[in-house]
C-alpha positions in Angstrom: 0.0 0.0 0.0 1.7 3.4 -0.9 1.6 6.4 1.1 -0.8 9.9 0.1 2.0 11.6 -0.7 3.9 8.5 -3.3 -0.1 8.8 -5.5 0.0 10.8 -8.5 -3.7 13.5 -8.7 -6.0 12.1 -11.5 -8.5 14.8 -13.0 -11.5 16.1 -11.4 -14.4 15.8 -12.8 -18.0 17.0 -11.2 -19.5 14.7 -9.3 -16.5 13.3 -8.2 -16.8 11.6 -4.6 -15.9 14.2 -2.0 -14.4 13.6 1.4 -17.2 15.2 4.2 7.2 29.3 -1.9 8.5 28.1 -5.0 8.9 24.5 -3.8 5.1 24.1 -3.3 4.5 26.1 -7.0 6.8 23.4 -8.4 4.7 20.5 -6.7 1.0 22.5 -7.9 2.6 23.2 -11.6 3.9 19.4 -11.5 1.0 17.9 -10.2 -1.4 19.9 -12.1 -3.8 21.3 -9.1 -2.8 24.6 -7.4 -3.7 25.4 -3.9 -4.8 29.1 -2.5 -0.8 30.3 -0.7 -1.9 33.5 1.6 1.4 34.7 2.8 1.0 36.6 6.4 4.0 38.1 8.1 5.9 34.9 9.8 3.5 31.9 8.2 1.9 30.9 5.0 -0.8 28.7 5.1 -1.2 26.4 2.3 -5.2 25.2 1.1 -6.0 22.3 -0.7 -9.6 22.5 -2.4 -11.0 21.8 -5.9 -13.1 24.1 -6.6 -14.3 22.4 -9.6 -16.6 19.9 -7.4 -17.2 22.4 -4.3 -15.2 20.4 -1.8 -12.5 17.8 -1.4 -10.9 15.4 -3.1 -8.7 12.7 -2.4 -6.3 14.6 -4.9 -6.6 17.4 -1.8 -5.1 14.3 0.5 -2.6 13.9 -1.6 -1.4 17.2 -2.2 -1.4 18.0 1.7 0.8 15.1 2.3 2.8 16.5 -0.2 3.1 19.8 1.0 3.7 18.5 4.4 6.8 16.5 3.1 8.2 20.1 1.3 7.9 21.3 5.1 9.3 18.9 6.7 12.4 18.6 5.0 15.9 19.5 6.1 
């Protein structure tokens, strides 16, 4: 069984089942789905939504793991 952050983000598509800095512009451009960045002074918070089905999708999973490995790191 792989990890969230090992999947690759398929397409979204409405009706899709919903769940009730310049590294993490590399990962959105690379993975194809772009999260909202607001920059505040001393944190950025990074949110994962598709807008294109009103909620989230596993693709959101996967891209917070993602962005929590691109934190994480040394």
């Amino acid at each position: 069984m792989t990890t969230l952050s090992e999947e690759r983000c398929e397409a979204c598509r409405s009706g899709a089942p919903r769940v009730s800095d310049e590294e993490m512009g590399m990962l959105a451009e690379r993975e194809g789905h772009h999260p909202a960045i607001l920059t505040e002074w001393g944190k950025t918070t990074v949110t994962w939504w598709s807008h294109k089905i009103g909620g989230l999708h596993r693709n959101d999973f996967i891209m917070a793991a993602k962005s929590d490995q691109i934190y994480r790191a040394p």
